[in-house]
C-alpha positions, 0 to 999 in steps of 0.5 A: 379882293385880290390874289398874292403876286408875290410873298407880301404883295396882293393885287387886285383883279381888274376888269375891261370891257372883253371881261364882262357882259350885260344880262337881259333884264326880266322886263323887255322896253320898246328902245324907243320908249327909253330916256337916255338923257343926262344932266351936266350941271343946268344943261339937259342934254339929248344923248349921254355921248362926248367926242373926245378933245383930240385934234383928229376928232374935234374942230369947229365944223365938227363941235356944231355938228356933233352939238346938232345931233344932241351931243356934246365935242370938246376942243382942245384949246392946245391943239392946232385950231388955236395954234394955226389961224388955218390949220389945214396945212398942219393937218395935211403934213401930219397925214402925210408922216410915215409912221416913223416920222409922225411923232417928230412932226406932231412935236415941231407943230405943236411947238407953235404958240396957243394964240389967245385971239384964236382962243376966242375966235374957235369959240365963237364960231362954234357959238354962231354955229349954233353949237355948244363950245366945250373946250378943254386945257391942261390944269397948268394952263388954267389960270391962264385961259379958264376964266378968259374961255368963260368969257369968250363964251364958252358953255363948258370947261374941260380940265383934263390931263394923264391923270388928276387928283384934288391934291398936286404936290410941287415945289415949282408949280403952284397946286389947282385950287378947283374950289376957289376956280369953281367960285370965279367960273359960273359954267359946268367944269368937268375934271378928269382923268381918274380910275381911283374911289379915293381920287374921285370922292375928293375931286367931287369934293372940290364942287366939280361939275363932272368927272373923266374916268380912265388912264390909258385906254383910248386907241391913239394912246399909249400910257399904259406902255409908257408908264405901265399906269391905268386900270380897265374901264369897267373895274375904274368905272364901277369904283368911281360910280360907287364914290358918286353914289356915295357922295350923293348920299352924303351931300345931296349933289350928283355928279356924273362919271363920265366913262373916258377911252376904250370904246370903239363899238356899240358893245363896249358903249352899252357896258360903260353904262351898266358899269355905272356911267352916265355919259362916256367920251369916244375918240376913235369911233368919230375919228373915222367920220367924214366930219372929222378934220383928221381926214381919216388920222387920229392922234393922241393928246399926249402925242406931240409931248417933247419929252416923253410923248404917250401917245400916237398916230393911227390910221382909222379910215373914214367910214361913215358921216357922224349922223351914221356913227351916231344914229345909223343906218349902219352899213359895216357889221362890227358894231362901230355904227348907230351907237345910239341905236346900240344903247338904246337897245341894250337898255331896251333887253334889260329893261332899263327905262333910263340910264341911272336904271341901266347903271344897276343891270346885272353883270357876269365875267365872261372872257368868251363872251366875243369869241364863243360860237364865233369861229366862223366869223373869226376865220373870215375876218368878218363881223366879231371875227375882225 
């Protein structure tokens, strides 16, 4: 697998979503008679779909939201909800920024203290909205607030950095023990982000809940350019669901890959799954709803990083409620609309009942595959020609 680049050194060719396409099944289902349920731990939920733990996508109004509508909104536990008790003039400075201002901004607000207190007050409002509080921290801070969100009530952990592995090697900062922390935690932890076979056969063999898939690809960040680190979604997908499918086999245990970052359409959504997901997480797609408190904004988790920040702050608009995005009607025709309704179809043309049959639909590379015949719309900047 994989050609010279040069005397000695080999390299594999990888694959993103524009690479490759889904072929129709031999069976056709009604898209309203497949199941597109999924399993995190003990909890069934309705749609296999996160919002990513940004600022600009997910706060308290949003989580419940998004929990209403079957899904799950992680919050960032970092981020200006717990920092700021009223973080809407923080938010209305960043929107604000000039391009060239906005990183320096989102590093001095971020400057502020995470506030405990803050800590628990964010998930109880989720709670008494009746939302499902997932919350996500940085593997450093998990001493410090894993058990102590738990016991706030907090129904799902979200450990989540550039990249995570089972073994951390540093002679100043003690290594994550994600063994002994399951043992203290009785909630679903999900660790990510990873693109590796190896990476996430070990991680799952730590007894996590479930795992992130993918380095760089969200539209707010810029490791790849920062660092030159990641590997296409579909390719790190395919190989992180080859290490659950085989750890299922040796142990009985399953645990879901979550595809993280790079889709903004329904297209991509749908191939996330054929390469193998079981649930994916989307950032930028949400950011543009009504809900969202980045008023049209979205950033980077790595953003405001005083050293080396990987990420940034773009502009996305506001173009629907988060009703729309998810279940439609859809009112723009690029795909960016009724997600759940793209799923659903797609798994309907394969002839996919659920999603573990959806993970096996066959795939083909085709790098044309968004612009063949398209030359109509590619000139009038509409549909797939945007």
């Amino acid at each position: 697998m994989g050609n010279w680049i040069g005397r000695g050194r080999k390299a594999r060719t990888c694959y993103g979503f524009d690479d490759i396409a889904i072929v129709p099944g031999g069976v056709t289902i009604d898209p309203n008679d497949v199941d597109i349920s999924w399993m995190l731990g003990n909890l069934k939920l309705d749609i296999p779909i996160l919002a990513s733990a940004m600022d600009g996508v997910v706060d308290v109004r949003f989580a419940t939201a998004m929990s209403k509508l079957g899904g799950i909104a992680v919050l960032n536990l970092e981020g200006i909800q717990t920092r700021y008790d009223d973080p809407s003039g923080v938010l209305s400075e960043i929107v604000k920024a000039s391009p060239d201002e906005a990183t320096n901004i989102l590093q001095r607000i971020y400057e502020e203290p995470v506030k405990k207190e803050l800590v628990r007050k964010r998930i109880k409002e989720i709670k008494d909205g009746g939302g499902i509080a997932a919350v996500s921290i940085i593997p450093q801070r998990v001493a410090e607030f894993g058990l102590f969100a738990q016991e706030a009530g907090a129904d799902i952990l979200v450990i989540q950095a550039t990249v995570v592995t089972a073994k951390y090697i540093s002679k100043a900062n003690p290594s994550l023990d994600f063994k002994e922390l399951k043992k203290d935690l009785s909630i679903p932890v999900i660790v990510g982000n990873c693109v590796t076979y190896e990476a996430a056969l070990e991680l799952m063999g730590t007894g996590i809940s479930g795992l992130l898939v993918g380095v760089g690809p969200g539209a707010a960040c810029t490791t790849r350019g920062v660092l030159g680190i990641g590997v296409p979604q579909v390719s790190a997908t395919v190989d992180c669901s080859a290490a659950r499918d085989f750890y299922y086999k040796q142990t009985g245990m399953y645990v879901p890959i979550i595809t993280d970052g790079g889709m903004s359409v329904g297209g991509d959504v749908c191939k996330a799954f054929a390469s193998g997901a079981d649930a994916v997480m989307i950032g930028s797609a949400f950011a543009k709803t009504e809900e969202a408190p980045g008023r049209g904004y979205h950033w980077g988790m790595a953003t405001p990083h005083r050293n080396l920040p990987r990420g940034t702050r773009i502009f996305v608009g506001t173009s629907s409620t988060l009703e729309a995005a998810l279940y439609g009607p859809a009112h723009l025709d690029d795909g960016s609309q009724n997600l759940v309704g793209a799923l659903r179809t797609a798994m309907g043309v394969c002839g996919a009942a659920n999603i573990r049959e959806m993970q096996l639909a066959e795939l083909v590379i085709a790098p044309a595959i968004k612009t063949e015949g398209k030359i109509f719309q590619k000139a009038q900047r509409i549909g797939m020609g945007k």
